[in-house]
Each structure stands twice: as C-alpha cells, then as structure tokens.
BAVEXNU-589053 format. One record per residue (C-alpha): residue in three letters; y, x, z. Coordinates in Angstrom, 1 decimal. Each point is the difference from the previous one (the first is absolute). Last residue first. Example, Ala and Ser with C-alpha at 12.3 -4.5 7.8 and 13.67 -1.06 7.14 Angstrom:
<pts>
   rest       c2       c1       c3
    SER     -1.1     13.7      7.1
    ALA     -3.4     -1.4      0.7
</pts>
This chain:
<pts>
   rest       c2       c1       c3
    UNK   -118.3     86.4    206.6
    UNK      1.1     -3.3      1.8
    UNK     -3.4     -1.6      0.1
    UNK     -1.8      3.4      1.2
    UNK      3.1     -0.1      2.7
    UNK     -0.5     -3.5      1.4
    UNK     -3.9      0.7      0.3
    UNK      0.3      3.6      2.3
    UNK      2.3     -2.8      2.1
    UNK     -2.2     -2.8      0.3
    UNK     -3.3      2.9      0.3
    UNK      2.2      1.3      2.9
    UNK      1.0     -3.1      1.7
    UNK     -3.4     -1.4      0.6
    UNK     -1.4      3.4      0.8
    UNK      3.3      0.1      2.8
    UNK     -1.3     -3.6      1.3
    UNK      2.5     -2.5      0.9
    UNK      0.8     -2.4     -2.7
    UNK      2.1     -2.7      0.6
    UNK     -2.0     -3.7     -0.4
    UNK     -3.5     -0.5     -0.9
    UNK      0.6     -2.5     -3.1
    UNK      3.1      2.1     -0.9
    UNK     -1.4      3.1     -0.2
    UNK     -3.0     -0.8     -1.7
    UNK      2.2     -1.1     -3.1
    UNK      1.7      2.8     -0.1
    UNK     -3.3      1.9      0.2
    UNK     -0.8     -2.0     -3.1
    UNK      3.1      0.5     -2.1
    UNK     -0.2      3.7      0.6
    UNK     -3.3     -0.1     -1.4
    UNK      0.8     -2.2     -3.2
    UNK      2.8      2.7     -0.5
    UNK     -2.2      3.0      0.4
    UNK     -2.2     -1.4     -2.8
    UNK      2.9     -1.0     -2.2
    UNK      1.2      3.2     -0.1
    UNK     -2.9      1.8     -0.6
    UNK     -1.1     -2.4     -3.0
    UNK      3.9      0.5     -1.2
    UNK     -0.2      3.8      0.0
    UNK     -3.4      0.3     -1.3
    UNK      0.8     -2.1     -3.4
    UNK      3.4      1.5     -0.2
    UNK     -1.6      3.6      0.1
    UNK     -0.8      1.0     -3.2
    UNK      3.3     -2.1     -2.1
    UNK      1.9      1.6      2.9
    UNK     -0.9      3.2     -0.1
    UNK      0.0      0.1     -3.9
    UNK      3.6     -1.0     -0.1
    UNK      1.1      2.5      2.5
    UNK     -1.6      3.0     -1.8
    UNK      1.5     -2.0     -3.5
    UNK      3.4      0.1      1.5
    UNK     -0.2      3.5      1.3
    UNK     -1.7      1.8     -3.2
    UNK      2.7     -1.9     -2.4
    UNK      2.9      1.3      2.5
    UNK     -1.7      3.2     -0.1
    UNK     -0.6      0.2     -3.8
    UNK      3.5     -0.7     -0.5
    UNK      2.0      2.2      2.5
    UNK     -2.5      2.8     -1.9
    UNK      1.0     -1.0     -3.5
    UNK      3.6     -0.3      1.3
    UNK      0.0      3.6      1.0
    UNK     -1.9      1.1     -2.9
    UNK      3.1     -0.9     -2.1
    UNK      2.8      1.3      2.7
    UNK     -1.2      3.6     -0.5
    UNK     -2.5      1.6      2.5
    UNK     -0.1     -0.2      3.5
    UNK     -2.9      2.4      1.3
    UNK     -0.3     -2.1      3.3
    UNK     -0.1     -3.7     -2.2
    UNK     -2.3      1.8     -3.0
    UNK     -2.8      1.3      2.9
    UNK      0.6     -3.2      1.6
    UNK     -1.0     -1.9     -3.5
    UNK     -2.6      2.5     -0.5
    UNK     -1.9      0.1      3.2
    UNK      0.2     -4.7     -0.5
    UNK     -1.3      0.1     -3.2
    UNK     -2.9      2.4      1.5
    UNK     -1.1     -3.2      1.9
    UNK     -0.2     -2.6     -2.7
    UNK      1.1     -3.2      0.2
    UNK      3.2      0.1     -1.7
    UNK     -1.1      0.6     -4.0
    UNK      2.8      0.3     -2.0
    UNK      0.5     -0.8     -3.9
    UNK     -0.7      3.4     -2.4
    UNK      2.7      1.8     -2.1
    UNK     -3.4      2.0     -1.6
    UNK      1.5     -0.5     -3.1
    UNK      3.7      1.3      0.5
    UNK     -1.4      3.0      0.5
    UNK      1.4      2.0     -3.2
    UNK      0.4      3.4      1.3
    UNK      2.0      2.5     -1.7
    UNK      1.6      1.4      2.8
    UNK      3.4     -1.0     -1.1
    UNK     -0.8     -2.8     -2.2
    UNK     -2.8     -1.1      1.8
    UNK      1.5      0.2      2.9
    UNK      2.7     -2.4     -0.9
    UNK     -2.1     -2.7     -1.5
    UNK     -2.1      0.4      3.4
    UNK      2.8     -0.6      2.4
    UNK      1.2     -3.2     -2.5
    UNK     -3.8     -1.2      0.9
    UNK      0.5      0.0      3.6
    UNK      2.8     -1.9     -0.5
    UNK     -0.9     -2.7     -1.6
    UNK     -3.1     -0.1      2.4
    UNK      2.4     -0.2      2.7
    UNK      2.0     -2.2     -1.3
    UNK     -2.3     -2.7     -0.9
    UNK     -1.8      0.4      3.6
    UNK      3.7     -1.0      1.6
    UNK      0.1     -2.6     -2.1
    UNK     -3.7     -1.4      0.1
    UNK     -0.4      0.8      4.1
    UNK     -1.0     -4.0      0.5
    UNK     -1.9      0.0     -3.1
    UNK     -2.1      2.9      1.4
    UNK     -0.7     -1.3      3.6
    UNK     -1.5     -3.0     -1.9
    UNK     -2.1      1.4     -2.3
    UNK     -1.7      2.4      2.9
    UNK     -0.6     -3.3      2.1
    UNK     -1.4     -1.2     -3.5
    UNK     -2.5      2.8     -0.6
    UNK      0.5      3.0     -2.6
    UNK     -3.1      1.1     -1.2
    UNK      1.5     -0.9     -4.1
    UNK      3.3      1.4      0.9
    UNK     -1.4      3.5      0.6
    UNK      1.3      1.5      3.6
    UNK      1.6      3.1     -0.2
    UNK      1.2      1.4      3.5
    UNK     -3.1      3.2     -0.9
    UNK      1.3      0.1     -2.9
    UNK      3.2      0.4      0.1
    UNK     -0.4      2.8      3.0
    UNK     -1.9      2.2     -2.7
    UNK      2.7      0.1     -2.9
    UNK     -1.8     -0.8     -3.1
    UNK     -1.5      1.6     -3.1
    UNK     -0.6      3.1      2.0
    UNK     -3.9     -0.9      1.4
    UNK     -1.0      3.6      1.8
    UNK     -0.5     -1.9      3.9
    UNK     -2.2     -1.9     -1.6
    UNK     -2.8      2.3     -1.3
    UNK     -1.0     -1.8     -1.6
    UNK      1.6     -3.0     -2.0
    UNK     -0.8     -3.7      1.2
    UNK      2.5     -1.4      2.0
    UNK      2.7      1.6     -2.0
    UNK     -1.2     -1.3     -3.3
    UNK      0.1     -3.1      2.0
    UNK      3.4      0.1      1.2
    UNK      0.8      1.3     -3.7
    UNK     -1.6     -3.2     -1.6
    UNK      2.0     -2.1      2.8
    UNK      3.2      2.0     -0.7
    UNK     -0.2     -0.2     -3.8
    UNK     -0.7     -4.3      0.3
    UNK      3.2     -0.2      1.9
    UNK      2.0      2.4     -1.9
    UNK     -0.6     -1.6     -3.3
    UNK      0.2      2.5     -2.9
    UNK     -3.2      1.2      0.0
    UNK     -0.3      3.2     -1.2
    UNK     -0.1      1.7      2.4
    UNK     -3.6     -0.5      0.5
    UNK     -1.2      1.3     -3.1
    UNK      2.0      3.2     -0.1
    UNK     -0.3      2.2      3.5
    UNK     -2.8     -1.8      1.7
    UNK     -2.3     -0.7     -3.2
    UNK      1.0      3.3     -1.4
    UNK     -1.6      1.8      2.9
    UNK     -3.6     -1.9      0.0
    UNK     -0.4     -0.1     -3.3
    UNK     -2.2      2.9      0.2
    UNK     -1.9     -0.8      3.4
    UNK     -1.1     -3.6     -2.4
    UNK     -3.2     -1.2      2.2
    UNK      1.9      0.7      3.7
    UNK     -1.3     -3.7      0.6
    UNK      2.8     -0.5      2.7
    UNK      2.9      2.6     -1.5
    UNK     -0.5      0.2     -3.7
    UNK     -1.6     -3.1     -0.6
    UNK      1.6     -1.9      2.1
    UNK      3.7      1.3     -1.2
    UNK     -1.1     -0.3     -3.3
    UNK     -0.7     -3.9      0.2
    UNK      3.0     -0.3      1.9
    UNK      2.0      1.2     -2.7
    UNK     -1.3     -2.4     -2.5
    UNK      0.2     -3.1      2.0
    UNK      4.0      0.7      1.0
    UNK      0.6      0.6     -3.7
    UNK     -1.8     -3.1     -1.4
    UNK      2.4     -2.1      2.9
    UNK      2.9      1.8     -2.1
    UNK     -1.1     -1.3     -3.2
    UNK      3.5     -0.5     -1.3
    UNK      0.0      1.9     -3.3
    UNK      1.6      2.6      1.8
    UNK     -1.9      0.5      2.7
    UNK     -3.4     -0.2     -2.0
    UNK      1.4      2.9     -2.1
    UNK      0.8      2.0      3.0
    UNK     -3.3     -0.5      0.8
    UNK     -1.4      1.0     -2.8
    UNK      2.1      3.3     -0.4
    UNK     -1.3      1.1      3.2
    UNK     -3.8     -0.4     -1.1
    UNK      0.6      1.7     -3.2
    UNK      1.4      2.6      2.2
    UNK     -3.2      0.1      2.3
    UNK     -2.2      0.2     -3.7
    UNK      1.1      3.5     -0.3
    UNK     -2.5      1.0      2.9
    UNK     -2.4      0.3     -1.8
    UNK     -2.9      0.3      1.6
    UNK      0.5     -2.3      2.9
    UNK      0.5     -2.9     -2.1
    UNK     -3.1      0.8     -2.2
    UNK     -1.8      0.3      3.5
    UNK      0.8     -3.8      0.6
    UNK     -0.5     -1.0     -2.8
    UNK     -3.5      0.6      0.4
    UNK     -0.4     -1.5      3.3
    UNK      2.1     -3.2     -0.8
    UNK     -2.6     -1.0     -2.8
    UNK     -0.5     -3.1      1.6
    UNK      3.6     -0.7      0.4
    UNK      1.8      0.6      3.0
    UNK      2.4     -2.8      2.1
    UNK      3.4     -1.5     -1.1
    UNK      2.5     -2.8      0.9
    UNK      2.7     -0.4     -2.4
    UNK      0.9     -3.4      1.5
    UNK     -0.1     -2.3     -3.3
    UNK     -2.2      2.3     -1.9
    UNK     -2.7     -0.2      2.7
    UNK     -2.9      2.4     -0.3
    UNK      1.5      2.8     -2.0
    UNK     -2.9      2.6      0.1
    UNK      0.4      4.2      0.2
    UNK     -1.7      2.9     -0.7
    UNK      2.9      1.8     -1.7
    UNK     -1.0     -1.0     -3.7
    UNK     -0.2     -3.3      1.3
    UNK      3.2     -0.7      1.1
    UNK      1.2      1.7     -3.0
    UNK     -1.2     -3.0     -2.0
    UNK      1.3     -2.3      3.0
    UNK      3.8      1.4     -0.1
    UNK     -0.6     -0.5     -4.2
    UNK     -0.9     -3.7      0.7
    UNK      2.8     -0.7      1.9
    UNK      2.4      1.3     -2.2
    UNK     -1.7     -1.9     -3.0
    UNK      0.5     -3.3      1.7
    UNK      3.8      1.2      0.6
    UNK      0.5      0.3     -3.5
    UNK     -1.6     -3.3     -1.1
    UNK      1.8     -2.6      3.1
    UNK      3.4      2.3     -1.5
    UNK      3.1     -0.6      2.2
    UNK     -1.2      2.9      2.6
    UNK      0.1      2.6     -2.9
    UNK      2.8     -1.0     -1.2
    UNK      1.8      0.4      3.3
    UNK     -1.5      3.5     -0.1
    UNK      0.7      0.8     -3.1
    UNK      3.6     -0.7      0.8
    UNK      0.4      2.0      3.0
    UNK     -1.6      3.1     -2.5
    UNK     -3.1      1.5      0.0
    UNK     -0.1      3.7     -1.3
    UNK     -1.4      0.9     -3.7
    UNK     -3.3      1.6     -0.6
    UNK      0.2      2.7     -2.3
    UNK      1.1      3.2      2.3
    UNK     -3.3     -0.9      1.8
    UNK      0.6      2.0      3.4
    UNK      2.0     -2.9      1.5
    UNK      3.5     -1.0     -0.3
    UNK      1.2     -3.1      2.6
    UNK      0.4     -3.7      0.2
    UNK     -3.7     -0.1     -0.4
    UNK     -2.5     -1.1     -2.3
    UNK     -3.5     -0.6      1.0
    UNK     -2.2     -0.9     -2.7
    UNK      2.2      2.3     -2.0
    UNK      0.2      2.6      2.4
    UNK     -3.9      0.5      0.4
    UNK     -0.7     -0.3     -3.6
    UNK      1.2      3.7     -0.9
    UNK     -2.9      2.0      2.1
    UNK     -2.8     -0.7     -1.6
    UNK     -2.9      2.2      1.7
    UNK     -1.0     -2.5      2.8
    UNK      0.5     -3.4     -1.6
    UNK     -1.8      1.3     -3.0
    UNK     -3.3      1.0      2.3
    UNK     -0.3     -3.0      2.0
    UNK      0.1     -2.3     -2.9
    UNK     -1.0     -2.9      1.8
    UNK      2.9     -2.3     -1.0
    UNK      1.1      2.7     -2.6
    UNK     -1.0     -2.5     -3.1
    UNK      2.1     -3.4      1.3
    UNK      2.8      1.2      1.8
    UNK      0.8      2.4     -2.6
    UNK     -0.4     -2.1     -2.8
    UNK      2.2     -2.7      1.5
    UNK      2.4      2.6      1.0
    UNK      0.3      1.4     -3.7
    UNK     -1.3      3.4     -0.5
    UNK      1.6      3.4      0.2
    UNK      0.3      3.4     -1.5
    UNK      3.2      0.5      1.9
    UNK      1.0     -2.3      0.9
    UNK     -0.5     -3.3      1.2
    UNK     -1.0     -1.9     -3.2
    UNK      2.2     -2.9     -0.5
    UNK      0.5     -4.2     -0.7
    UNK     -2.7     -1.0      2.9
    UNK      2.5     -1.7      2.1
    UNK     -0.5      2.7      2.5
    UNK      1.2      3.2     -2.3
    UNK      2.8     -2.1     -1.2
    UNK      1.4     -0.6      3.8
    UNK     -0.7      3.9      1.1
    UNK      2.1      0.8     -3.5
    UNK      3.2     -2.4      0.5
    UNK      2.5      1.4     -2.3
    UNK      3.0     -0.5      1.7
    UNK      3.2      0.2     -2.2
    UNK     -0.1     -3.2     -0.1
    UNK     -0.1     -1.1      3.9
    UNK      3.5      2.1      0.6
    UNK     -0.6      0.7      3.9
    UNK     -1.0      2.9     -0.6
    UNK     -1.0      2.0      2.8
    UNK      0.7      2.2      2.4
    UNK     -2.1      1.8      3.0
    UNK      1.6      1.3      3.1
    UNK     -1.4     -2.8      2.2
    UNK     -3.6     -0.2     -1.1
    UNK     -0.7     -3.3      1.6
    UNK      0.1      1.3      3.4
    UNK     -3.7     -0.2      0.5
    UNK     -0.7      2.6     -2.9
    UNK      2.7      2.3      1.0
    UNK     -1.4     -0.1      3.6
    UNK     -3.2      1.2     -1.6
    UNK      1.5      2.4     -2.3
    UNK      1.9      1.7      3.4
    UNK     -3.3      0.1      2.3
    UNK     -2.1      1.2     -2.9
    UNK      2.1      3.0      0.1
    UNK     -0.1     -0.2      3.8
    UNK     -3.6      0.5      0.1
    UNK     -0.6     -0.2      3.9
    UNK     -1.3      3.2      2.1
    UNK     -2.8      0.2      2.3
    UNK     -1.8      2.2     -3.4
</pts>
C-alpha cells in the first residue's frame, strides 16, 4: 500500500517499552502462576489440552494438529498480554523470572521454539547463537506458511516470547531469516508485509533493529517505496559490524555530541507518533558521512532551517564528515607525501652540494630548476 501500519506501530513500541501502562500485582500470593504450571508439566493448556511433555513429544511432526489447533499457541508462548484464547492466562514479571530460574522450564522453552521451528520450515543449528537455515522439507512449509496467513501472528507472538524470556540474540536470527526469504529469495511473497511491519520491530535493541532495517532497506523493491525508515538515515547508516577502525575512531571521538543527537532524534519520533501517529523511533538510524547525497540533504536542511534539533544533527554530521574527510586524506596520502618530500629534498641537497664545489652559480637553467625545486619542497 506505500503506507506503514501504524496500529502495529503502537503495540510494537508497547512491546519494546516494557508494557508501560500495564499493572500488576505485586502481592506474589495472590498470583496463580498458570504459564509457570503449564511448563513444569503440572497442567493441560486449555482448553481440551495436553501436558507439555505430551505435546512436545506426539505433535513433533504433527503437521496437521499444529495447523488447526488454535489454543496451544499462547500457552507455549505466553505473553504479558490477552490473546484470542479467553482460557490462556497472561505472563506475568514474575513468571518470567521463574521461568529463567528453572534449568527444566527453560529446556522446554527451547524445545517448543524448535517444534514450531519445524512446522514453519525451519532448522535450529546452533542453540547457543540462534543461528538458523531451512530444513529439508523447507519447500513444503513453505507454501503452508503462505497459505494461511494466520500463522504470521503466531510468528509475532514468538518473538515477543523470545524477548521476554531473554532470547533476544534468537529474535534478531529469526527475523532475518524472514527478511531473506521474503525480500532476497522472494520464496514467502505472503509474509512478506508482516515480516517488515511486526517481526522486525520487535526487537527491542535499537542497534540490532537499525542494522536489520538497514538491510530490509537495502533489499526491498522498489526502493524508493520502503516506509519503515526515513530515506536520508539510511543511506548515512553505516552497520557496526562493516564499520572499519578509522570509522571507529572518528566515532568515539564525536560520542557526546553523537549521544545527543540520536537521543534526540528519537524524542522527535515519540512525539510524532503520538500526534501523527507514527511510531519511528525504530528506524532512529546512526549516520553515514561518506556518502554524496548526505551531503544534498544536509545543505538542503541548513538553507531550509528547520528547528534547533535537526540543526545540531546537521552541525554534527558535518563536523563528523570534515574530520573523517581530513583524516582519510592523510592516512591515504602520508605514504606519498613523505616519499615526495624526501625525494625533492635529497635533490636540493645535491645541487647544493654542486654549488659549492664549483663556486656561485651563473647559469639562468641552473637557477631556475634551484628555484622551481625550493618551492616543490616548501608546498
């Protein structure tokens, strides 16, 4: 449609924020901890349930059940938030420190994220990293996933599971597996929109959700249509795993004034999205100063004005620009520089040298080339 979901927008930026209008008891009695019961193996999820231990086991393969059944989903993946199973019960900030003190519990988590893994196509190669890649029967899952397409919320809720049970780095794996497939390998066209309006924002770290939106960015056609981040960010964004170590070190030298202007780039975008509905503090990307259209922009910005915010972004990608322009230059051309010099010196040493074995000189070529010499020295 060229236009964001701003719905998702708003429960996504709930999500990272922790829920921030939500209460809860913080009386741990009258807490009945349901999502905690259901993982130690002492409840059915409901309703019509089984035990998790039964379920893991007998519906490994079961293509079919974990299609049709539609009351598992929030149990093997509670969240602090009501779902469409009026039984299931919402995680609480106590489950969820529970969860994490249980070795048991937490064993089970990890087994359920790979059991519906493998319903989606999907193999967990490294359970340490969360690195993924296709399973062998990828294909067919594949077109069960872009069937039915109410399997992209059961993807959403998954990752906001993983977030909150502190698989973060499973997140980042997860939603980068989507975005390849949907915009490299084009093999899942269906998933393709909630993958860049829910699964990526839901990663709560801005540094890893800029780099998976830089590269959403970099790959979605046409790009000129790509509304999940402001077009000038990108193009100044520079991924912090490409950066190089003259790059690192123009960077920690600007770290305050780069703090601030990230901070407040990101209070411009909390505002807007409560007046314009626009939550864009996601795509809040770090600058890239190398590039020419950075430069149109930032004298577009400077002749336009603008508040006092984009003001001191623009002061700051200039300065950043200048000293890293200079810093390259001569980190390039020291090498040249002091081979050139030295040459000319050596030269003008000689024909000093001359001069005072055969006396004042006389000729005007003599003088000329003495004199052209002197001045390639000096400059």
């Amino acid at each position: 449609s060229g236009r964001r979901n701003w719905n998702a927008a708003k429960d996504l930026q709930r999500y990272r924020h922790h829920y921030p209008d939500l209460i809860e008891s913080e009386n741990e009695e009258e807490e009945e901890m349901w999502n905690l019961s259901f993982y130690k193996n002492e409840i059915c999820f409901l309703p019509q349930g089984l035990c998790i231990e039964t379920l893991l086991e007998s519906w490994w393969d079961n293509y079919e059940v974990l299609e049709e059944n539609h009351s598992y989903i929030q149990w093997l993946f509670p969240l602090r938030e009501h779902g469409m199973n009026w039984r299931a019960k919402p995680l609480t900030c106590q489950e969820i420190q529970a969860f994490k003190r249980s070795e048991e519990v937490m064993q089970r988590f990890t087994r359920a994220y790979q059991l519906m893994l493998r319903f989606y196509g999907i193999s967990l190669i490294n359970e340490k990293t969360g690195e993924l890649k296709r399973a062998e029967n990828w294909a067919e899952r594949f077109q069960n996933l872009n069937r039915f397409s109410h399997n992209n919320l059961r993807i959403t809720r998954i990752l906001k599971c993983l977030g909150e049970m502190g698989y973060e780095h499973y997140q980042v794996h997860l939603v980068k597996f989507f975005l390849t497939e949907t915009l490299v390998k084009e093999t899942l066209p269906n998933v393709k929109r909630s993958a860049l309006d829910y699964f990526l924002f839901t990663i709560r770290s801005k540094e890893e959700r800029r780099e998976l939106v830089h590269y959403a960015w970099q790959h979605f056609r046409p790009r000129g249509s790509f509304v999940w981040g402001p077009r000038d960010k990108l193009l100044r964004y520079r991924p912090c795993s490409t950066k190089s170590q003259l790059h690192q070190k123009t960077e920690d030298e600007q770290e305050t004034p780069g703090k601030k202007c990230d901070d407040s780039v990101e209070e411009d975008e909390n505002q807007s999205l409560e007046i314009e509905q626009k939550a864009g503090d996601a795509a809040d990307l770090q600058p890239k100063v190398s590039d020419e259209d950075v430069k149109e922009k930032l004298s577009e910005c400077i002749s336009k004005g603008g508040d006092g915010e984009e003001e001191k972004d623009a002061s700051f990608t200039q300065q950043e620009e200048k000293d890293l322009n200079s810093e390259t230059e001569e980190v390039q051309g020291a090498a040249e520089n002091d081979c050139t010099k030295e040459s000319k010196k050596r030269k003008l040493d000689a024909n000093m040298a001359d001069a005072k074995k055969s006396g004042p000189l006389k000729s005007p070529t003599d003088i000329e080339n003495i004199s052209r010499n002197l001045g390639e020295c000096a400059i």
